[in-house]
N, CA, C and O atoms as a CHARMM CRD file, in Angstrom:
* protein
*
  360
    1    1 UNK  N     56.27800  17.61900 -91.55100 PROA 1      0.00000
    2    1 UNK  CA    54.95900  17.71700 -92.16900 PROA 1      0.00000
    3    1 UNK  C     54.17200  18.81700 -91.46000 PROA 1      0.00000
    4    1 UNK  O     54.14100  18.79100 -90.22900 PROA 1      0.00000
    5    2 UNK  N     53.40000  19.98200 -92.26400 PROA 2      0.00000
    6    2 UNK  CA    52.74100  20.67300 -91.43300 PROA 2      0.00000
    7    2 UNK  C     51.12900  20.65100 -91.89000 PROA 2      0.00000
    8    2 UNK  O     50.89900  20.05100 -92.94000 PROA 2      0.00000
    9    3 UNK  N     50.10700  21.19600 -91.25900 PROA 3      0.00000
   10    3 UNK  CA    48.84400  21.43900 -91.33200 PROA 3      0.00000
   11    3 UNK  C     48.28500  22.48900 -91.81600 PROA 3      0.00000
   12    3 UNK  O     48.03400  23.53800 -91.22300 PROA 3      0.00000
   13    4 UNK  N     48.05000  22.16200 -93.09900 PROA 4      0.00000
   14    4 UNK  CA    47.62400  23.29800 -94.22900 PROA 4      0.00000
   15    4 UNK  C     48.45800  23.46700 -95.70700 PROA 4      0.00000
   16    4 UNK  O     48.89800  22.51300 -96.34700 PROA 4      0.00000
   17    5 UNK  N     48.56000  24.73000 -96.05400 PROA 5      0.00000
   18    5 UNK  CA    48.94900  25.11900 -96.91800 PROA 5      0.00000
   19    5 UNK  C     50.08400  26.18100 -97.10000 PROA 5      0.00000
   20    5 UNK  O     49.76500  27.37000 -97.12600 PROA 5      0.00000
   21    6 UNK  N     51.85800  25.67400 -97.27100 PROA 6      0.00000
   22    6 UNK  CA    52.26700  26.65100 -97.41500 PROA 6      0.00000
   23    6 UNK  C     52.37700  27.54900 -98.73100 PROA 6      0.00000
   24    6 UNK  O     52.52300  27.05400 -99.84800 PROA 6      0.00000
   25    7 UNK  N     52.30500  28.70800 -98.52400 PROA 7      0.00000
   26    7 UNK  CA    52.11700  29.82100 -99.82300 PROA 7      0.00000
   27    7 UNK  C     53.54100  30.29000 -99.67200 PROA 7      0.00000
   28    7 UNK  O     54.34900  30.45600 -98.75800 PROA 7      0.00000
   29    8 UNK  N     53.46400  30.47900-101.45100 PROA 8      0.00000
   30    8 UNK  CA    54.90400  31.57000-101.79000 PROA 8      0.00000
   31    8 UNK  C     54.87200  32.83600-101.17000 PROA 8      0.00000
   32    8 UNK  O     53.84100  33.20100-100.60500 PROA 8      0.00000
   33    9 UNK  N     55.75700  33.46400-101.20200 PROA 9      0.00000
   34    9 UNK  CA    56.18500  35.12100-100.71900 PROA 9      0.00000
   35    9 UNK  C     56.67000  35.93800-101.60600 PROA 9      0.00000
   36    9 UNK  O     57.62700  35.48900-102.23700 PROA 9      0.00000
   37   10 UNK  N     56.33700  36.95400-101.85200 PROA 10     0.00000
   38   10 UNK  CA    57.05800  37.36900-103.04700 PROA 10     0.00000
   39   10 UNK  C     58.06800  38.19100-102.24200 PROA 10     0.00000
   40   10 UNK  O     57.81500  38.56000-101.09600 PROA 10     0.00000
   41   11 UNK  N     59.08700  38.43600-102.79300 PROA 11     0.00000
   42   11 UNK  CA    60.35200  38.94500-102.60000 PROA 11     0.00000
   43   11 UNK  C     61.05100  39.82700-103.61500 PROA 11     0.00000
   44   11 UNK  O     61.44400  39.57300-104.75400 PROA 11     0.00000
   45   12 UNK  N     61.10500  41.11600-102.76900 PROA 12     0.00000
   46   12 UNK  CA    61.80700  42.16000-104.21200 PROA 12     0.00000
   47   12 UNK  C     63.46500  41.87400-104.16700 PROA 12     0.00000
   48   12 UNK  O     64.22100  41.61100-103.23200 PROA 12     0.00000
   49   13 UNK  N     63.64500  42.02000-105.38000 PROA 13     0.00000
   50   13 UNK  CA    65.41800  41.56000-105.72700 PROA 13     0.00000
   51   13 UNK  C     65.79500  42.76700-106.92400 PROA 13     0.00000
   52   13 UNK  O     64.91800  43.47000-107.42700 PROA 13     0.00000
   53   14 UNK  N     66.81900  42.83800-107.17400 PROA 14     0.00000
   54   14 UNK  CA    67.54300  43.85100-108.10100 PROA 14     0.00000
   55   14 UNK  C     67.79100  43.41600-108.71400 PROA 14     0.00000
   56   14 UNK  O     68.51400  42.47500-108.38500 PROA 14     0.00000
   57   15 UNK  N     67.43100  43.61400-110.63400 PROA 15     0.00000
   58   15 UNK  CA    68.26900  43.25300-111.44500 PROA 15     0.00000
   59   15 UNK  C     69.98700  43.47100-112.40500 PROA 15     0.00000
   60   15 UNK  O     70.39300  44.44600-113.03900 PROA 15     0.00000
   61   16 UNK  N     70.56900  42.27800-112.17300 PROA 16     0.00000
   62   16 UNK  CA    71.54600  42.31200-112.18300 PROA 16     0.00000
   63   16 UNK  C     72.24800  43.05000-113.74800 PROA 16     0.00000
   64   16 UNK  O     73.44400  43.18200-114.00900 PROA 16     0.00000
   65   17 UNK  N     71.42100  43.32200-114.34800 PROA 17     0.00000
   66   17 UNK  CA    71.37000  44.12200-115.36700 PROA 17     0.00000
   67   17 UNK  C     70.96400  45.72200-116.05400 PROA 17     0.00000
   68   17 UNK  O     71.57500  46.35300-116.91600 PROA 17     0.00000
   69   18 UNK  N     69.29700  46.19400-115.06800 PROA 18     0.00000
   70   18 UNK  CA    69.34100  47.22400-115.01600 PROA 18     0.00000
   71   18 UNK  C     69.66100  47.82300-113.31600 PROA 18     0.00000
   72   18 UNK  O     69.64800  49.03400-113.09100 PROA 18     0.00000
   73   19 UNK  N     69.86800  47.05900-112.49000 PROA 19     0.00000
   74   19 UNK  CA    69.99300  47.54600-111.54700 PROA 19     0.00000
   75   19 UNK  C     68.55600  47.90500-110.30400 PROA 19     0.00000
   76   19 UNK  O     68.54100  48.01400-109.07800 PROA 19     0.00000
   77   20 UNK  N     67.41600  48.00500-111.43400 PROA 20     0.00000
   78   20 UNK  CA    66.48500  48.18900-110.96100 PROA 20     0.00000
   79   20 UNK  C     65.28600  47.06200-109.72000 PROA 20     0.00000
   80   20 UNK  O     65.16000  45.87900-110.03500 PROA 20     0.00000
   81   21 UNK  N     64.73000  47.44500-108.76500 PROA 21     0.00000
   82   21 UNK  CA    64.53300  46.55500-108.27700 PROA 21     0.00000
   83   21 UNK  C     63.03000  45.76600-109.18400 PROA 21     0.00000
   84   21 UNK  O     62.33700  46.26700-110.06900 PROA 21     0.00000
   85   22 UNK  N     62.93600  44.50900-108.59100 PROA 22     0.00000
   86   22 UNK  CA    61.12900  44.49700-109.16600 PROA 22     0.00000
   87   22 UNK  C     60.38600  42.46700-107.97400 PROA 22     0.00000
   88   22 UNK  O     60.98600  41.64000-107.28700 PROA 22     0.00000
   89   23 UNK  N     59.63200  42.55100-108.19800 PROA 23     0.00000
   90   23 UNK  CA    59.64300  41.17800-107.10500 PROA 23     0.00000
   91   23 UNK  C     59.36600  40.05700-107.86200 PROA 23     0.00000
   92   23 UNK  O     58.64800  40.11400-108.86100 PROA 23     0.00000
   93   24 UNK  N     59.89800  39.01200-107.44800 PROA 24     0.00000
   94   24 UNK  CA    59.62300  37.63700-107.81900 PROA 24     0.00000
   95   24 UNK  C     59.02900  36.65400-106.32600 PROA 24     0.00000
   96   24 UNK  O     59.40800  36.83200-105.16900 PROA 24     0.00000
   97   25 UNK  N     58.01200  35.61900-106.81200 PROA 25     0.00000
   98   25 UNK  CA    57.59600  34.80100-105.68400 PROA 25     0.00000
   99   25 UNK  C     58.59300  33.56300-105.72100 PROA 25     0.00000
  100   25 UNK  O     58.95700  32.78400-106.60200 PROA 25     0.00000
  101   26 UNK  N     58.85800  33.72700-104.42400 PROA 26     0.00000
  102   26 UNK  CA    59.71300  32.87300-103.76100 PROA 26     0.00000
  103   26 UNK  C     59.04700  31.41000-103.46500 PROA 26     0.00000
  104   26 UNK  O     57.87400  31.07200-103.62200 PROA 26     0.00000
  105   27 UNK  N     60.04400  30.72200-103.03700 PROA 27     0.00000
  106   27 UNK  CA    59.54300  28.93800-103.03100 PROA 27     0.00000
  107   27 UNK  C     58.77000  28.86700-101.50800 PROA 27     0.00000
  108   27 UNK  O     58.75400  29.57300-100.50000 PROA 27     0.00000
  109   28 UNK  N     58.21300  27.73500-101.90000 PROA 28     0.00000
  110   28 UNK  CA    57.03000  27.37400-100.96700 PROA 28     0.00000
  111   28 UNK  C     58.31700  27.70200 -99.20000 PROA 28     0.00000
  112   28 UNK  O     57.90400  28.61300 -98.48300 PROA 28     0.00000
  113   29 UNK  N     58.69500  27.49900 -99.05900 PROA 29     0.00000
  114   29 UNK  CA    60.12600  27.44800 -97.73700 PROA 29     0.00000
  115   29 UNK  C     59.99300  28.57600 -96.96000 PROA 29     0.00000
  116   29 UNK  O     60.09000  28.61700 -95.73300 PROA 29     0.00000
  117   30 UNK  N     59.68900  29.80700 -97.96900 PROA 30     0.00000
  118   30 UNK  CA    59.63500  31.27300 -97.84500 PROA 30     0.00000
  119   30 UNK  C     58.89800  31.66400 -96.77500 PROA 30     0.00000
  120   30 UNK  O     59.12400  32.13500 -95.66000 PROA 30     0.00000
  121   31 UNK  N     57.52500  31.19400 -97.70900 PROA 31     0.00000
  122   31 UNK  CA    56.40200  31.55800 -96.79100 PROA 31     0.00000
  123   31 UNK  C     55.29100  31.23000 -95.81000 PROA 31     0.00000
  124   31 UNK  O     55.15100  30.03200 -95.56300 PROA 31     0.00000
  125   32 UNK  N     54.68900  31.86600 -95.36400 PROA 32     0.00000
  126   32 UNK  CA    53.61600  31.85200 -94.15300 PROA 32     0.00000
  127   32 UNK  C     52.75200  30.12300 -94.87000 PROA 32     0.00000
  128   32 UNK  O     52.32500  29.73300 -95.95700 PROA 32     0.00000
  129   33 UNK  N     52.89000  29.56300 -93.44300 PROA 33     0.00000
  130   33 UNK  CA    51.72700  28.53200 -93.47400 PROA 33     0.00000
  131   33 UNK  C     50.09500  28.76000 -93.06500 PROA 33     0.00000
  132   33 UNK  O     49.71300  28.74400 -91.89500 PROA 33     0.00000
  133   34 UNK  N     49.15200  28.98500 -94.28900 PROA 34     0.00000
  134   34 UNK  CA    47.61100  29.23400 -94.24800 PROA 34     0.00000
  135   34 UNK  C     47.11200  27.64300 -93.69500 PROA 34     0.00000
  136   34 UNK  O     47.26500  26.68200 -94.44800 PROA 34     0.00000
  137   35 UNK  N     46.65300  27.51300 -92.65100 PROA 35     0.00000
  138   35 UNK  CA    45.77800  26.78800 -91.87700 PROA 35     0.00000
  139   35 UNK  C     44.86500  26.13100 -92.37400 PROA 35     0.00000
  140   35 UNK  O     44.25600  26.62200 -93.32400 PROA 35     0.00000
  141   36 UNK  N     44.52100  24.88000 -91.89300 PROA 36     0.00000
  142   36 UNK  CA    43.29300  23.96100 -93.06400 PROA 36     0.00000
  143   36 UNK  C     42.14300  24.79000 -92.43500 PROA 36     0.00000
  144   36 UNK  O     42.05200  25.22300 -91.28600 PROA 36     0.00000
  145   37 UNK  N     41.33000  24.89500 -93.43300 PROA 37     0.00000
  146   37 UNK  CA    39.98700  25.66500 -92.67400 PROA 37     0.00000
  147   37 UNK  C     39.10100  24.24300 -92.92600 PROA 37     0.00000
  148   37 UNK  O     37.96900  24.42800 -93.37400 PROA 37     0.00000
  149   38 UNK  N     39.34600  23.40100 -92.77900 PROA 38     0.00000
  150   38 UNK  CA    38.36200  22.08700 -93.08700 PROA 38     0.00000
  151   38 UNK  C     39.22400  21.29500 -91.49600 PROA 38     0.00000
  152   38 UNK  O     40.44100  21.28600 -91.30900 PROA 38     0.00000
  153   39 UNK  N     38.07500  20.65900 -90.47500 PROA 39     0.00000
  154   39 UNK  CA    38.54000  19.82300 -89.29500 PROA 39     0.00000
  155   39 UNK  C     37.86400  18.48900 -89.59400 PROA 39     0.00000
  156   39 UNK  O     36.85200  18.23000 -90.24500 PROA 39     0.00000
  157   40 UNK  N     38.66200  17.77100 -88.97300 PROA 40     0.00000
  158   40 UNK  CA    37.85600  16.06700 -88.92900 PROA 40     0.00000
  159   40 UNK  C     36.80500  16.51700 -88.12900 PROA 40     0.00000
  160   40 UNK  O     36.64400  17.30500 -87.19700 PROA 40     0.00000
  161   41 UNK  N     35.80800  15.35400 -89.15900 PROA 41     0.00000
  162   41 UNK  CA    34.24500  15.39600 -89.00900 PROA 41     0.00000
  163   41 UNK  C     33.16500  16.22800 -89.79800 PROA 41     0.00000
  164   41 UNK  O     32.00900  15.91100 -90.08000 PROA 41     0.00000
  165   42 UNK  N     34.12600  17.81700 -90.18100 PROA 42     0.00000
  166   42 UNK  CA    32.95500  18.27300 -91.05700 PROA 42     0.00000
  167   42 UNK  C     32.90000  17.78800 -92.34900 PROA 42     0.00000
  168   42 UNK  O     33.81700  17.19300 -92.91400 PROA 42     0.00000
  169   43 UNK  N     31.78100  18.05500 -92.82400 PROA 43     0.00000
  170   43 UNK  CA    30.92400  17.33000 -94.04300 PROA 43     0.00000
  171   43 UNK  C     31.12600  18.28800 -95.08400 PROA 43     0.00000
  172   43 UNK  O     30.61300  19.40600 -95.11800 PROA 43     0.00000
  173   44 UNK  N     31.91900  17.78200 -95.95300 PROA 44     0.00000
  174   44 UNK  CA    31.99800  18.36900 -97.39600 PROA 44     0.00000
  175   44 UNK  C     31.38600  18.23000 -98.54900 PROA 44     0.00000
  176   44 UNK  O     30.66200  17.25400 -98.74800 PROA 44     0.00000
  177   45 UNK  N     31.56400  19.09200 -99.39000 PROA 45     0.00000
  178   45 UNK  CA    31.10400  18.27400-101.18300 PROA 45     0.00000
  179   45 UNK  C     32.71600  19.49000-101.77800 PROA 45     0.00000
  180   45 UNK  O     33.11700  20.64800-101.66500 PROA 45     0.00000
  181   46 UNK  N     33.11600  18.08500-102.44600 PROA 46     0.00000
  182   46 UNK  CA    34.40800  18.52000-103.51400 PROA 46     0.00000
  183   46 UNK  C     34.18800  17.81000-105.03300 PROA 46     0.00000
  184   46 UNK  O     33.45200  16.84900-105.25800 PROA 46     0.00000
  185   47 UNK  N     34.79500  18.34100-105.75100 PROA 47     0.00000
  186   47 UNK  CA    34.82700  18.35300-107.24100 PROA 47     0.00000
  187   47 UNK  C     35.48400  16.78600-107.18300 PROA 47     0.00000
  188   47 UNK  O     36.21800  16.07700-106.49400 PROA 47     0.00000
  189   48 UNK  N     34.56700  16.77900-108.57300 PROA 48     0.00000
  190   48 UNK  CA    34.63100  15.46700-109.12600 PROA 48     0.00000
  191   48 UNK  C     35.88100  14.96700-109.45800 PROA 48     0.00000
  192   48 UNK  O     35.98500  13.77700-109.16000 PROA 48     0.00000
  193   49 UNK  N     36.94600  15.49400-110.01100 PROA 49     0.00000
  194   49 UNK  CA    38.46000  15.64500-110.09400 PROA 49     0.00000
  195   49 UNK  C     39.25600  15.97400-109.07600 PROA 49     0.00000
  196   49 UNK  O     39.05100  16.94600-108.34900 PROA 49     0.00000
  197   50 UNK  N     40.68100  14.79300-108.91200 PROA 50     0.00000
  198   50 UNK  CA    41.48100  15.63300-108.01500 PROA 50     0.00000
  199   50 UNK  C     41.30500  14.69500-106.87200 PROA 50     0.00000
  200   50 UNK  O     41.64600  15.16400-105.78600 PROA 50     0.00000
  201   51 UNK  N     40.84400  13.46300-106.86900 PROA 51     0.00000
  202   51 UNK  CA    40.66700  12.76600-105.34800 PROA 51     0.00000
  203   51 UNK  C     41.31300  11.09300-105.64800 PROA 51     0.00000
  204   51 UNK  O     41.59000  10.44400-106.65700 PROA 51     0.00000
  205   52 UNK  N     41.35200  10.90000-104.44500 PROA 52     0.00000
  206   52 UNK  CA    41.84400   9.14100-104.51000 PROA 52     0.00000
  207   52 UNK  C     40.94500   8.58600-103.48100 PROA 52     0.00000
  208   52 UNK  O     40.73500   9.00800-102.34400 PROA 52     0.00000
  209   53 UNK  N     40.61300   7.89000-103.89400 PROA 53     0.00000
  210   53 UNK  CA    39.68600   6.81000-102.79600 PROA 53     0.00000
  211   53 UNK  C     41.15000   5.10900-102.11700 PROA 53     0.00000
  212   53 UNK  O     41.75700   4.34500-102.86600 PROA 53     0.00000
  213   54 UNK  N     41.19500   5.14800-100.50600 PROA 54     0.00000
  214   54 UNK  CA    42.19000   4.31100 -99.96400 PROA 54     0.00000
  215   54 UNK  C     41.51200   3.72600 -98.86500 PROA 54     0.00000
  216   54 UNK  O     40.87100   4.45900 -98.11200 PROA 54     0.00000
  217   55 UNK  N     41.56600   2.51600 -98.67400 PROA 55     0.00000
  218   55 UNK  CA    41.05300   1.50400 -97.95400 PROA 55     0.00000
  219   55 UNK  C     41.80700   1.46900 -96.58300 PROA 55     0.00000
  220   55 UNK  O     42.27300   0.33000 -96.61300 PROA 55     0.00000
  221   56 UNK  N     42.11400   1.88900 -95.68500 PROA 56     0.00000
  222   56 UNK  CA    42.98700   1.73300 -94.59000 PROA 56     0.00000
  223   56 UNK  C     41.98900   0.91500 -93.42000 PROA 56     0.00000
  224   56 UNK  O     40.82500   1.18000 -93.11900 PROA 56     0.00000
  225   57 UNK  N     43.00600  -0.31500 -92.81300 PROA 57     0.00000
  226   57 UNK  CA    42.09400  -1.39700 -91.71000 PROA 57     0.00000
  227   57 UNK  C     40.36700  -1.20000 -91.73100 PROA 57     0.00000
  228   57 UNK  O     39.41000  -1.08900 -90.96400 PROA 57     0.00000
  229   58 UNK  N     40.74400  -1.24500 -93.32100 PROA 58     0.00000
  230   58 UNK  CA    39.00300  -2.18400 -93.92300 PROA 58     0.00000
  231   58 UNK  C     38.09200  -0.51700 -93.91300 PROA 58     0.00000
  232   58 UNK  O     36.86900  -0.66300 -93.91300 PROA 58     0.00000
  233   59 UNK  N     38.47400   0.63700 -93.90700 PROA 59     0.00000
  234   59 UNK  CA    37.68700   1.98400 -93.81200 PROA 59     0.00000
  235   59 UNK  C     38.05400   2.42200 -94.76200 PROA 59     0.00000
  236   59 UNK  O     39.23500   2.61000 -95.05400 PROA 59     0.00000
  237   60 UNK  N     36.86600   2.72700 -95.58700 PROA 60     0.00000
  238   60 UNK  CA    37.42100   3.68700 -96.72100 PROA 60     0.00000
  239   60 UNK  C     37.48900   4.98400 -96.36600 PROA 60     0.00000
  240   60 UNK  O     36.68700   5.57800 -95.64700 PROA 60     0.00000
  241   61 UNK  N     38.55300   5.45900 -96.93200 PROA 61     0.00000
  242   61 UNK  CA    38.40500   7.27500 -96.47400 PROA 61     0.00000
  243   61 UNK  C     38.86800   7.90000 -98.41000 PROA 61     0.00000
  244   61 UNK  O     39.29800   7.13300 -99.27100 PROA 61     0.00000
  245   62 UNK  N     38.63600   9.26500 -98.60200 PROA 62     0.00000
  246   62 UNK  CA    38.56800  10.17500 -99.75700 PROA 62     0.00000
  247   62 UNK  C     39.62000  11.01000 -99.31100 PROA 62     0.00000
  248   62 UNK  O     39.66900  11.45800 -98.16500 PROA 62     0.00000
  249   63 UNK  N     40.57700  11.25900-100.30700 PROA 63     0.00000
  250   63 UNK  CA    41.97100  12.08200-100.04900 PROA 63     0.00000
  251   63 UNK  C     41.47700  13.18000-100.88200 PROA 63     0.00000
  252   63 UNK  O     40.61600  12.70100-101.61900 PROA 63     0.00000
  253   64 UNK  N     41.62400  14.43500-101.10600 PROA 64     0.00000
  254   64 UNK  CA    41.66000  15.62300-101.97100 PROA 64     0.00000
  255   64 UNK  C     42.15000  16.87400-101.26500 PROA 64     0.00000
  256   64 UNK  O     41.99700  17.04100-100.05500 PROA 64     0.00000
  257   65 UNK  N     42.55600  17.46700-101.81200 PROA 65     0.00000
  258   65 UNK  CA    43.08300  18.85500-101.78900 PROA 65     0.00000
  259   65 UNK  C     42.42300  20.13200-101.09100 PROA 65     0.00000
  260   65 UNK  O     41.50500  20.50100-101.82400 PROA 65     0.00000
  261   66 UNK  N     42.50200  20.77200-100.21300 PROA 66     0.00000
  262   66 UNK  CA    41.61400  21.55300 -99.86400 PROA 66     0.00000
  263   66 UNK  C     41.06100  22.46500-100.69700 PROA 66     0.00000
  264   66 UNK  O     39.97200  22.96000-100.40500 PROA 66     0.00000
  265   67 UNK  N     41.92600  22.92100-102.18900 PROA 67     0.00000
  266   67 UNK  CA    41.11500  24.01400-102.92500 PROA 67     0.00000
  267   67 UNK  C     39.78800  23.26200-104.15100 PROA 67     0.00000
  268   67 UNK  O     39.08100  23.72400-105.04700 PROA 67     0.00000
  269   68 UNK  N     40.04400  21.65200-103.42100 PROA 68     0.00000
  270   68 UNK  CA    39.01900  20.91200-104.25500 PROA 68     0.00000
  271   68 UNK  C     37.49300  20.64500-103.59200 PROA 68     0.00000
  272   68 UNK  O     36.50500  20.02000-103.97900 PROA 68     0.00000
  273   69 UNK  N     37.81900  21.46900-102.34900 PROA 69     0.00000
  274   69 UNK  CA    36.01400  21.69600-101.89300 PROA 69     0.00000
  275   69 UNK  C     35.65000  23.12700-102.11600 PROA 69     0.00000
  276   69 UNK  O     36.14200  24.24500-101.96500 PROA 69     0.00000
  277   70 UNK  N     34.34600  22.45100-102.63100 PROA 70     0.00000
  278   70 UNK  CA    32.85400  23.10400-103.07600 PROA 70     0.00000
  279   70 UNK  C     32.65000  23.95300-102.01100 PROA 70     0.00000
  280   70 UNK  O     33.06300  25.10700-102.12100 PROA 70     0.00000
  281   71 UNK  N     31.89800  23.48500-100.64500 PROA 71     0.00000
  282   71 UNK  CA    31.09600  23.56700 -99.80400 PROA 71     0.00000
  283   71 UNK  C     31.22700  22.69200 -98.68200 PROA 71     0.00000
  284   71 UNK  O     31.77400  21.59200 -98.76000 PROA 71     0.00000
  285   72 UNK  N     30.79000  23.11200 -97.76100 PROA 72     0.00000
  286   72 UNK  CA    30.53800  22.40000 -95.90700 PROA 72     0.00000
  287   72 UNK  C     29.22500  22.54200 -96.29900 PROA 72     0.00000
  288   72 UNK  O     28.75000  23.44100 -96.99300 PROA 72     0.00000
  289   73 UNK  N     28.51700  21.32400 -95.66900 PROA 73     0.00000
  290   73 UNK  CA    27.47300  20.98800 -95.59700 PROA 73     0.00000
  291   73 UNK  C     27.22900  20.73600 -94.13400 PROA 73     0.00000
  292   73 UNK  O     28.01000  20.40200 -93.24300 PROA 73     0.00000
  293   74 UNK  N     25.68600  21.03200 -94.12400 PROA 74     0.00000
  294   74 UNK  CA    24.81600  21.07800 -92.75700 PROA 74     0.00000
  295   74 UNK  C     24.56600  19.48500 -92.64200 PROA 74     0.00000
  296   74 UNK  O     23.79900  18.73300 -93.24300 PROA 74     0.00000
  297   75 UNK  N     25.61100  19.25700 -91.53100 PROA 75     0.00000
  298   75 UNK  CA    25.06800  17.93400 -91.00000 PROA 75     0.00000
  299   75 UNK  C     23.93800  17.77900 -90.01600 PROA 75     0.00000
  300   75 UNK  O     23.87900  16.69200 -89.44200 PROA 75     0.00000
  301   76 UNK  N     23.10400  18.61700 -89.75000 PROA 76     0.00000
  302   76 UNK  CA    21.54100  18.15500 -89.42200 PROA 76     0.00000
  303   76 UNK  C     20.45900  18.69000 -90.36700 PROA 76     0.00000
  304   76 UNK  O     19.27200  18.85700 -90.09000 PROA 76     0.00000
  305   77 UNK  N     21.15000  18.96000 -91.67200 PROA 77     0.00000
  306   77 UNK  CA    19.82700  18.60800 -93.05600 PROA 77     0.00000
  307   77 UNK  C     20.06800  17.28500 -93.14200 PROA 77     0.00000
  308   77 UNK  O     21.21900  16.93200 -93.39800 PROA 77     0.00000
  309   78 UNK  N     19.33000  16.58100 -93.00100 PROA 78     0.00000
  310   78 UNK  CA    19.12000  14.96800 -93.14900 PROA 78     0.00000
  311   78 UNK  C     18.32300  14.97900 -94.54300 PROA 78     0.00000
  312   78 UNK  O     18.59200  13.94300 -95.15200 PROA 78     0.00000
  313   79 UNK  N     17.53200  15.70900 -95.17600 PROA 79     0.00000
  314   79 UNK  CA    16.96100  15.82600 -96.09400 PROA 79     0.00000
  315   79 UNK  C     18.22600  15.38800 -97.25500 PROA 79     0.00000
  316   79 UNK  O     18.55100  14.32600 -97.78600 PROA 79     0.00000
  317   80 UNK  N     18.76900  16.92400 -97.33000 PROA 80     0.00000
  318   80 UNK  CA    20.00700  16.86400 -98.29500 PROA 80     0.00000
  319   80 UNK  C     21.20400  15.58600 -98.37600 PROA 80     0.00000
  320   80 UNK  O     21.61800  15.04100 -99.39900 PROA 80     0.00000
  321   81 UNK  N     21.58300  15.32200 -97.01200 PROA 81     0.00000
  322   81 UNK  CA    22.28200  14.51200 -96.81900 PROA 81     0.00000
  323   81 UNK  C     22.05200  13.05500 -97.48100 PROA 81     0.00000
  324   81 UNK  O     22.87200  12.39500 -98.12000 PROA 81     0.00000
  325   82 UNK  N     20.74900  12.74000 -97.16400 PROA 82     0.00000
  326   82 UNK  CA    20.31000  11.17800 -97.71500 PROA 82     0.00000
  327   82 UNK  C     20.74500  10.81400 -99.05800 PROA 82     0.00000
  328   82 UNK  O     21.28100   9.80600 -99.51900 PROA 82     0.00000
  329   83 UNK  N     20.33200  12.00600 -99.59000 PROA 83     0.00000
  330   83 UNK  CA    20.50900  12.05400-101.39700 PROA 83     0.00000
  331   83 UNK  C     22.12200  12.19300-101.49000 PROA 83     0.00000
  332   83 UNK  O     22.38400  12.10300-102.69000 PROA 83     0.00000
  333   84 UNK  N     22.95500  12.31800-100.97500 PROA 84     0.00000
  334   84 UNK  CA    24.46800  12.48400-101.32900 PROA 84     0.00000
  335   84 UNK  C     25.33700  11.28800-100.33200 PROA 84     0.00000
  336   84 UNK  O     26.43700  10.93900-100.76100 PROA 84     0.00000
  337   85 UNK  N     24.91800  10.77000 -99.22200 PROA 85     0.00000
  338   85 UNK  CA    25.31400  10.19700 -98.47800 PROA 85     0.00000
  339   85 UNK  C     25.39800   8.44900 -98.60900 PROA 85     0.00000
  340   85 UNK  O     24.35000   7.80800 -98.52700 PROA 85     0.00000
  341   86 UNK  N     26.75600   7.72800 -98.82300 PROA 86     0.00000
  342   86 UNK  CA    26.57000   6.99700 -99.47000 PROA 86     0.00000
  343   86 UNK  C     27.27100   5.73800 -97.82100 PROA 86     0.00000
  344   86 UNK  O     28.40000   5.75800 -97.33000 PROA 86     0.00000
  345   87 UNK  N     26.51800   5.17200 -97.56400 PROA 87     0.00000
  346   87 UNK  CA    26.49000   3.77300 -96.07000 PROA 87     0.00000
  347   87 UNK  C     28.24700   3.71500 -96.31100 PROA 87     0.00000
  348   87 UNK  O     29.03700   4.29000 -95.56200 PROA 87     0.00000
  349   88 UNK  N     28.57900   3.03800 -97.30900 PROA 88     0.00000
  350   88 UNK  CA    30.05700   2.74500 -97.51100 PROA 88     0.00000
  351   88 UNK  C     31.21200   4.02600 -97.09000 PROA 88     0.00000
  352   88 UNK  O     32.44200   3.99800 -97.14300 PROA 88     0.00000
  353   89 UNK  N     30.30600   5.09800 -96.67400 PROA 89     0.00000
  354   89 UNK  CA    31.38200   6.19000 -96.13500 PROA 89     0.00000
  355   89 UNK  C     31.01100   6.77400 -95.15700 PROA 89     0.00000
  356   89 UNK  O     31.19400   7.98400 -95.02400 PROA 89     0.00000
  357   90 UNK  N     30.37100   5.98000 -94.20700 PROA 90     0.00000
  358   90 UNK  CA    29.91900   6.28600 -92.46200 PROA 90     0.00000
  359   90 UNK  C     31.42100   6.71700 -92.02200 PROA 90     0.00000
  360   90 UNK  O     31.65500   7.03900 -90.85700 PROA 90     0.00000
């Protein structure tokens, strides 16, 4: 299991017909692993689609995808926060 996102590579190959070269993207195996730019603790907002809500030893936590956040949010606007911040997800 790794941390982040691995991306395809594209890879030039020859066709076996004209001979000519041209590139195709290769399988996830290929290429470079891009890094989560999201760490435990910072404060997000992600799209309404694309998430699972899971109960683990009585804590709820929100699963989604990293290309399914919006925005990092300023955790000392307390203003903003109140209005989006829901007790059941301390």
């Amino acid at each position: 299991m790794w941390s982040g996102k691995r991306l395809k590579k594209w890879v030039e190959v020859q066709s076996p017909t004209t001979g000519r070269p041209f590139k195709v993207r290769a399988g996830y195996e290929t290429g470079y692993l891009k890094p989560m730019d999201i760490k435990p603790g910072d404060v997000v907002e992600y799209s309404d689609a694309g998430w699972e809500e899971h109960t683990i030893n009585g804590k709820k936590y929100i699963f989604t995808r990293q290309d399914s956040v919006i925005c990092f949010a300023d955790p000392t606007d307390t203003e903003g926060l109140q209005a989006h911040k829901s007790p059941e997800y301390d």
